[in-house]
C-alpha positions in Angstrom: 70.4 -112.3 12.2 68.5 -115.4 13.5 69.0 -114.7 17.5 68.8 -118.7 18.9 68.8 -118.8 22.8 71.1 -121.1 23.3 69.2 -124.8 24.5 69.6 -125.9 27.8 71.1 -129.4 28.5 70.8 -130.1 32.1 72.3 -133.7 32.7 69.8 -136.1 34.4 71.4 -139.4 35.6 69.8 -142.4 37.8 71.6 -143.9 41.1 70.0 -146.0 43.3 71.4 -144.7 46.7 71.1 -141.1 48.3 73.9 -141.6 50.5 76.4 -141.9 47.9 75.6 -139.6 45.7 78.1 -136.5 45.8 76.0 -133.3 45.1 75.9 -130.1 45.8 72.6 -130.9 47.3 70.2 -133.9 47.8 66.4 -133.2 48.4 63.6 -134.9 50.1 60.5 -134.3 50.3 58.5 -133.6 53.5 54.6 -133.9 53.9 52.0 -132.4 56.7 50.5 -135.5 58.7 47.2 -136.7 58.4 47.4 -138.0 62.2 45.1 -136.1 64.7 46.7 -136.7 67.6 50.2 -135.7 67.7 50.2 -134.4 64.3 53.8 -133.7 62.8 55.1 -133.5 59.1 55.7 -137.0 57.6 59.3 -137.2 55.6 58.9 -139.1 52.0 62.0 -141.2 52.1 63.4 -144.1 53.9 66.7 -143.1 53.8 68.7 -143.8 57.3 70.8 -140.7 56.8 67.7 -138.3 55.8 65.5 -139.6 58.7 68.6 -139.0 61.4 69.3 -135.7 59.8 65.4 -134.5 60.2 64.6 -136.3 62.9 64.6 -133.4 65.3 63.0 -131.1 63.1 59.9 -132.7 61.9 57.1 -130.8 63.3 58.8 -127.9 64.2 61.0 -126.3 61.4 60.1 -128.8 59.0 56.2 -128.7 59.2 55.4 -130.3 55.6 54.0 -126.9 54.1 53.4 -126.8 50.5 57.1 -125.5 49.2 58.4 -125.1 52.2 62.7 -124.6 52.1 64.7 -126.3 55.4 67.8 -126.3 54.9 70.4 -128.9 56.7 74.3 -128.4 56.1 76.5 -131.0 56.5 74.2 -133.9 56.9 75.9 -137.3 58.2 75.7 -140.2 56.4 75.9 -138.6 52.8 78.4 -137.3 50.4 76.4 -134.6 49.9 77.3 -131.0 51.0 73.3 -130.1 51.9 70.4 -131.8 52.4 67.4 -129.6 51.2 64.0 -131.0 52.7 60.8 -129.5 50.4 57.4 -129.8 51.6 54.1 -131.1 49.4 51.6 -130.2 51.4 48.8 -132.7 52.6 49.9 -136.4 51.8 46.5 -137.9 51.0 47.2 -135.4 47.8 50.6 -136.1 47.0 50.6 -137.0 43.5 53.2 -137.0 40.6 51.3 -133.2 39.7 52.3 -132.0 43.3 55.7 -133.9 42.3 56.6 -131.4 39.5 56.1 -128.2 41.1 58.0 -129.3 44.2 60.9 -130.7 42.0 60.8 -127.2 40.2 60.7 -125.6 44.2 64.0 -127.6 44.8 65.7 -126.1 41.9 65.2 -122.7 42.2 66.3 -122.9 45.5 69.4 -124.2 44.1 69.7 -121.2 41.3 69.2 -118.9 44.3 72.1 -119.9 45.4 73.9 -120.7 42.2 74.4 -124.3 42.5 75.0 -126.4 40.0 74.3 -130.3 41.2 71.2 -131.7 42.6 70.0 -135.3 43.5 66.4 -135.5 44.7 65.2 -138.6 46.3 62.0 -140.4 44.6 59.0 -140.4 47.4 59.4 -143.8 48.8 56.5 -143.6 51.6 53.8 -141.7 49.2 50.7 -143.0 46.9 51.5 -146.0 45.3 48.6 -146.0 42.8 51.0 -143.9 40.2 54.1 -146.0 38.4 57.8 -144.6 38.9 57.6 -143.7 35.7 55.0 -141.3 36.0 56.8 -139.7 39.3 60.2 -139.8 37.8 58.7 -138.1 34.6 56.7 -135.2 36.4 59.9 -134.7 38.9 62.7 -134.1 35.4 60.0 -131.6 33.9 59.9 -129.8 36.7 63.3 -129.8 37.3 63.9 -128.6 33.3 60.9 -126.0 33.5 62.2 -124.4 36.9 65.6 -123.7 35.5 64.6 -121.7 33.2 65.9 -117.7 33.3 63.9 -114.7 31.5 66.8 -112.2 31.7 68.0 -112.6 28.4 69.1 -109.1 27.8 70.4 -108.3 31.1 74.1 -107.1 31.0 74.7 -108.6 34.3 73.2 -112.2 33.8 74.6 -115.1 35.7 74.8 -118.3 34.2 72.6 -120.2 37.2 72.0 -122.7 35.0 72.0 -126.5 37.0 74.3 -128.8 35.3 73.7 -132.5 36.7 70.6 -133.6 38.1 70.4 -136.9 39.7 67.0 -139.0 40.4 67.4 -141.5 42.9 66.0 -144.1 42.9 65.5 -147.0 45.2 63.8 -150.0 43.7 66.3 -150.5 40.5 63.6 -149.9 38.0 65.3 -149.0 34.7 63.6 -145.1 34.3 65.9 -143.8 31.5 62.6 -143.8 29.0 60.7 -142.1 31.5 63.8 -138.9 32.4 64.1 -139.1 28.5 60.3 -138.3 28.1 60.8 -135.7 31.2 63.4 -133.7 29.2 61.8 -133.7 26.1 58.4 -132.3 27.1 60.2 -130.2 30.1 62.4 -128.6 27.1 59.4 -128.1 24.7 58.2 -126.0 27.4 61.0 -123.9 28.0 61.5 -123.9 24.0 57.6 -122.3 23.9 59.0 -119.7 26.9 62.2 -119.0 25.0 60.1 -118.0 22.2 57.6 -116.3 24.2 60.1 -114.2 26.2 61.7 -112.5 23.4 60.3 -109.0 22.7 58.7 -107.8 19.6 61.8 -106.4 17.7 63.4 -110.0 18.1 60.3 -111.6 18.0 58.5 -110.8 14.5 56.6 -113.0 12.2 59.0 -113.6 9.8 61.7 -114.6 13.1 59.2 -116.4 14.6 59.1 -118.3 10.9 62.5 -118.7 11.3 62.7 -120.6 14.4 59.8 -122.5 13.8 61.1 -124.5 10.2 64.7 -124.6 12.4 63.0 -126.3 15.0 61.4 -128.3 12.6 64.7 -129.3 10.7 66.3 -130.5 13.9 63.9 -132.5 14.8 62.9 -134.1 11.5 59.4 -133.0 10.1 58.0 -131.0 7.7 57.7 -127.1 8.1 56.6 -124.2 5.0 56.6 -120.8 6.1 54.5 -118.5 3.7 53.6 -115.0 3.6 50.8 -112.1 2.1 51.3 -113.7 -1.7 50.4 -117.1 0.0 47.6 -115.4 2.1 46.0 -113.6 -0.7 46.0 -117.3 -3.1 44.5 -118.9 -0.1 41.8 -115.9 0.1 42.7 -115.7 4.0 41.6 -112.2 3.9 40.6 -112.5 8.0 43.9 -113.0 8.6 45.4 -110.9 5.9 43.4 -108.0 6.9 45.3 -107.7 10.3 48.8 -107.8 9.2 47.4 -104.2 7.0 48.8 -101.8 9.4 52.2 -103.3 10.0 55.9 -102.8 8.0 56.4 -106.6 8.6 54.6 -109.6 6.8 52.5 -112.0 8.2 53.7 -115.3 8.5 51.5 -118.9 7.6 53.5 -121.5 9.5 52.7 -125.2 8.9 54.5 -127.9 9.9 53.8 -131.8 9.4 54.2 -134.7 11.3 53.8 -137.9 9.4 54.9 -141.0 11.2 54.8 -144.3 9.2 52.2 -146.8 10.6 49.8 -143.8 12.2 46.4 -144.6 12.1 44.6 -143.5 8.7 41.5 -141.8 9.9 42.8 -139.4 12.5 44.9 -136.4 11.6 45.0 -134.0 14.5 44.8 -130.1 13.6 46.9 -127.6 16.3 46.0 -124.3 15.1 47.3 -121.2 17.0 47.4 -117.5 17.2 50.6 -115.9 16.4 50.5 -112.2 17.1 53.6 -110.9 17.9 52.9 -108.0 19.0 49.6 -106.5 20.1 49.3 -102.7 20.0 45.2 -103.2 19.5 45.6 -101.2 15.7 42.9 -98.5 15.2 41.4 -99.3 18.2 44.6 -99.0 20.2 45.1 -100.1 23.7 45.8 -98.4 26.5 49.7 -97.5 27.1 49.8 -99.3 30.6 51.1 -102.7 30.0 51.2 -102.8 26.2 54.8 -104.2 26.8 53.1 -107.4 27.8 51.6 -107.7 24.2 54.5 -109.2 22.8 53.3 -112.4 24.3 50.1 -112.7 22.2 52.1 -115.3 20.1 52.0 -117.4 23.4 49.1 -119.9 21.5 51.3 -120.2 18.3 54.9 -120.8 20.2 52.8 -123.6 22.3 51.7 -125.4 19.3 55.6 -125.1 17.7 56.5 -126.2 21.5 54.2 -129.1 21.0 55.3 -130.2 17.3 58.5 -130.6 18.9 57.7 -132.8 21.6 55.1 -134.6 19.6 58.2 -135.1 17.1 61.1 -136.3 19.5 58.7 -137.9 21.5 57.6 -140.4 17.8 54.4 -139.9 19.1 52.2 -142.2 16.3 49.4 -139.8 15.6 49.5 -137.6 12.4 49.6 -133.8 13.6 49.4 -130.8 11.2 50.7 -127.8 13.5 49.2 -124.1 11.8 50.7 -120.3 13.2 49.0 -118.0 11.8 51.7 -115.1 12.4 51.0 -111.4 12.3 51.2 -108.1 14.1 48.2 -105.6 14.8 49.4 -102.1 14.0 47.7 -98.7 13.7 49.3 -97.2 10.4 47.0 -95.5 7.1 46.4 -99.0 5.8 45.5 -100.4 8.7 42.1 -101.8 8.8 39.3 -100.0 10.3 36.1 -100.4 12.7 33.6 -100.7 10.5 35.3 -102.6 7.7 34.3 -106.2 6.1 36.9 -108.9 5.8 35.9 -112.0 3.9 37.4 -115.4 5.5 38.7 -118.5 3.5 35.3 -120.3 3.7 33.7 -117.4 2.2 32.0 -116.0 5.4 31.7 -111.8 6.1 33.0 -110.3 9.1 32.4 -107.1 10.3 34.9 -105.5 12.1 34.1 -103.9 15.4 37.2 -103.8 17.5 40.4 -104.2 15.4 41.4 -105.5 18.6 39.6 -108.5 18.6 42.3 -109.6 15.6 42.9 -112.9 17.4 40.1 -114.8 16.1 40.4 -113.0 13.0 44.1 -114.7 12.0 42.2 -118.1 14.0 39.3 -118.1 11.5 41.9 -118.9 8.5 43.8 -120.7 10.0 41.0 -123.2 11.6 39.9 -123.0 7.9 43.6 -124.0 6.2 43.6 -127.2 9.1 40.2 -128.8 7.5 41.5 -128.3 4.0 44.8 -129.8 4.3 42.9 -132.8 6.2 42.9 -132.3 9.5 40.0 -134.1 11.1 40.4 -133.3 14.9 41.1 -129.5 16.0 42.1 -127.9 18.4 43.4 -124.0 19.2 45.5 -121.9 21.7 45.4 -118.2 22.0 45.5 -115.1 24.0 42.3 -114.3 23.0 40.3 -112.2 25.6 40.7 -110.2 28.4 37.2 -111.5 29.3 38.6 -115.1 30.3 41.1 -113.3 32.6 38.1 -111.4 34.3 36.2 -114.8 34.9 38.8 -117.2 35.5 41.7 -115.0 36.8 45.3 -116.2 36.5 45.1 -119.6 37.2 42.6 -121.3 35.3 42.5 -121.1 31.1 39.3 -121.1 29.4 38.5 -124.3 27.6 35.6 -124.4 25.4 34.2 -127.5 22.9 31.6 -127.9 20.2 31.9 -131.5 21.0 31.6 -133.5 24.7 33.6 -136.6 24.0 36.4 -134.3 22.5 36.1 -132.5 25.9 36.6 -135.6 28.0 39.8 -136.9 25.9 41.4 -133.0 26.2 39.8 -133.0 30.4 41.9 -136.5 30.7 45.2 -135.4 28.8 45.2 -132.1 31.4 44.9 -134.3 34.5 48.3 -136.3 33.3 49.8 -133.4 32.4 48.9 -131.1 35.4 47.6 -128.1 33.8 44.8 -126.0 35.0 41.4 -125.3 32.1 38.0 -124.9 33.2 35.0 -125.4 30.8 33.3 -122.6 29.2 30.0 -122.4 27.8 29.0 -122.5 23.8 25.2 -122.1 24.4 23.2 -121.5 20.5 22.2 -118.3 22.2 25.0 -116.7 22.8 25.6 -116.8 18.8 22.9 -113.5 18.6 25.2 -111.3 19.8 27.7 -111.7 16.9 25.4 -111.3 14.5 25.6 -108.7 11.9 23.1 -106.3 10.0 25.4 -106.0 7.3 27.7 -109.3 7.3 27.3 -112.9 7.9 29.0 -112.0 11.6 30.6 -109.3 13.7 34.1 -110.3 14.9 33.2 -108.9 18.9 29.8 -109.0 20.7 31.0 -106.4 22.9 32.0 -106.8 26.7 29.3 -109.5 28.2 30.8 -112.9 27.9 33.4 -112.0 25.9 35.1 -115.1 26.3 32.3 -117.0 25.2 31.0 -114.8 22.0 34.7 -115.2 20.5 34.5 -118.7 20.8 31.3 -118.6 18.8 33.3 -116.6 16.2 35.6 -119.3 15.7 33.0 -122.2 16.3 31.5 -120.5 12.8 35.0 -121.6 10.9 35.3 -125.8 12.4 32.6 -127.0 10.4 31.1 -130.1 11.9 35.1 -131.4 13.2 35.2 -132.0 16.9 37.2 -128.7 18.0 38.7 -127.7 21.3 39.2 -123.7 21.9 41.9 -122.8 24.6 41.7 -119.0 26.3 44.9 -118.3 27.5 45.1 -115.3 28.4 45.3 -115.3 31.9 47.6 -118.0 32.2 50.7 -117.4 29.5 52.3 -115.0 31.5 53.1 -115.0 35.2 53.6 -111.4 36.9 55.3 -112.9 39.9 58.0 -115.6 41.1 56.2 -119.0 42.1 58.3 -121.3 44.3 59.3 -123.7 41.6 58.9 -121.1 38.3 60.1 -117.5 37.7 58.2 -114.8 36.5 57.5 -114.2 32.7 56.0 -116.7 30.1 55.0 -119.9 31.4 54.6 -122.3 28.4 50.8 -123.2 29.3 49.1 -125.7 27.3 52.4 -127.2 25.7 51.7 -130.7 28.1 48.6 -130.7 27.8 48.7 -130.8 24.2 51.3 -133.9 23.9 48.8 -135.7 26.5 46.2 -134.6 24.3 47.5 -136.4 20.8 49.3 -139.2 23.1 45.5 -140.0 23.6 45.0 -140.7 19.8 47.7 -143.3 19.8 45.1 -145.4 22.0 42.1 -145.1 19.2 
């Protein structure tokens, strides 16, 4: 049976006044001063009843830190049962990216507690560079992304989920397009986590097929899911040759976005790795962690995240979305170190480290986004352990064969608030895949690892600008942040609606 998490629907409504909203809670935000002398936190609203309720406080319990929880019961002035204060941080950097994460901070204070209302006050004294509809769109996806819950399968789960969510709202503006906008790419995010989070017995190719041409039907586009008979028509024997050692078929997933009216001569490619389960195959991993590997689909579910919010969104940019859907077992037929795979554009790979099967399912799939006409790509994966080692767990790896594609994906992760650094593709790091008996070696071994597999895959783009996401280090959180829980975190999903918003604009 097709499990379906059941889809949050937090209400998100506007009002224009704090004091009469009737919450369980109404939050405003705090910042630290920028004032040498006398320095004391500086409160982000101009509510009467706020100011008279903190007034007392600022600069001693309520110091402006970044996520920062001071609670006031009983406030005057205000329906409200509690007034929450949150603090940003430094005010000269108070922007609508500081925005979302506090927002998210505010509601998972409110989970802790299981409450179910919220209204959170716009910033009224902060930057006024940025429109209200970017704030009031950062502050609803933060508020969606934070109440999200990754203990599915826990007999004791609590519903904590927050029902009505109220943006106030103080200069009238009409913001419904911008909190419609908020929930769309806030629930594409959660939609990537929900698929993410589920573990590899509920999570297979063929499931993951499932939910993705589901997805696709409720939001009206185009979705084929194929499998080995597919693969071996196509001559994807890269990514065929993974899916050897496993009971369960691979899965292609493609799904189209056509809008009428969409520029003719730009169809972007989201191409991503859909592993759903990592066990390394012949070269096997060690047993400490391998739980985790169920989230090596986290590149595929983002781009399935991102066709849905590209989709409800009627973003007007053609998109061909491409999971290339497997998992990497260790049976007899399994594929061995040693072995050559032949890829769809005819190129020889030797295999060195069946765990290096990322780029393997990639390389076909990179392949199958050229063919059916894509002429912009870009891909997302879990791909090395070496990205984690140089960039840690907060930046992903970005790499590009191309600098003006660079700039357009740099800008799109900026409005979206998402963390990627720049990686290297220097000619001479290409020697190290090299093979003595194939056209190339699918790992160069442990120096810049990160790098040499994004050479692999550089060998299957052709001449189309192409973007290459690592992330690794970034798709799964160990611990609780302030404003998100622990588990999968739904990176790149913004970044990639930001990222094909930008082709609207050519």
């Amino acid at each position: 049976m097709l499990l379906i998490y059941p889809e949050r629907h937090m209400n998100v409504k506007l009002a224009n006044n704090l004091s009469q909203v009737d919450a369980d809670a109404v939050v405003v935000f705090a910042a630290v001063s920028s004032a040498k002398e006398n320095p004391t936190a500086t409160l982000l609203s101009g509510n009467q009843a706020a100011i008279k309720a903190t007034a007392s406080l600022l600069g001693t319990d309520i110091t402006g830190k970044a996520y920062e929880a001071t609670w006031i019961y009983a406030p005057d002035g205000t329906q409200a049962k509690r007034l929450l204060v949150i603090g940003v941080g430094k005010g000269e950097k108070f922007d609508p990216n500081v925005l979302r994460n506090a927002a998210g901070a505010a509601v998972r204070q409110l989970k802790a507690k299981n409450l179910k209302s919220l209204a959170i006050a716009l910033p009224e004294n902060a930057a006024k560079h940025f429109s209200d509809e970017n704030w009031v769109r950062a502050l609803v996806i933060g508020a969606v992304v934070a109440d999200f819950d990754a203990n599915y399968y826990a007999s004791d789960r609590k519903d904590q989920t927050l029902q009505v969510l109220t943006v106030i709202n103080t200069n009238g503006s009409n913001l419904e397009a911008a909190i419609d906008e908020g929930r769309i790419i806030g629930g594409s995010q959660n939609f990537t986590r929900d698929l993410v989070n589920e573990p590899g017995n509920k999570m297979t190719p063929t499931i993951l097929g499932e939910r993705a041409k589901k997805m696709s039907e409720d939001v009206g586009i185009e979705c084929e899911v194929h499998s080995t008979e597919k693969l071996k028509e196509l001559k994807m024997g890269s990514f065929l040759s993974v899916s050897l050692g496993s009971e369960e078929p691979p899965a292609l997933i493609v799904m189209k976005y056509e809008p009428e009216g969409a520029a003719s001569d730009v169809t972007v490619g989201l191409v991503g790795k859909g592993i759903t389960f990592d066990s390394g195959g012949i070269s096997i991993k060690p047993a400490d962690n391998m739980e985790k590997m169920k989230y090596d689909m986290a590149g595929g579910a983002a781009m399935i995240g991102a066709m849905r919010a590209i989709a409800l969104l009627k973003l007007n940019v053609r998109v061909i979305g491409i999971v290339c859907a497997s998992e990497n077992m260790p049976d007899g037929k399994a594929q061995k170190p040693g072995d050559v795979r032949f890829a769809m554009n005819g190129k020889a790979i030797e295999i060195i480290n069946t765990d290096a099967e990322g780029r393997l399912v990639l390389a076909d799939g990179l392949c199958y986004a050229r063919q059916l006409g894509a002429t912009h790509l870009i891909d997302a994966a879990t791909l090395t352990g070496a990205c984690v080692v140089a960039l840690g767990m907060i930046n992903a790896g970005c790499f590009a064969n191309d600098d003006s594609i660079y700039h357009r994906f740099h800008q799109a992760t900026h409005h979206a608030g998402e963390k990627f650094w720049r990686l290297p593709l220097d000619e001479e790091y290409q020697d190290s895949i090299k093979s003595s008996i194939a056209d190339i070696m699918n790992s160069g071994g442990r120096h810049a690892g990160a790098v040499t597999a994004a050479k692999f895959l550089q060998e299957f783009v052709d001449d189309k600008p192409w973007v290459h996401l690592d992330i690794a280090g970034t798709a799964w959180i160990d611990d609780n942040k302030p404003w998100i829980t622990k588990g999968p975190s739904g990176i790149a999903v913004r970044s990639l609606v930001e990222f094909v918003r930008g082709f609207e604009k050519t």
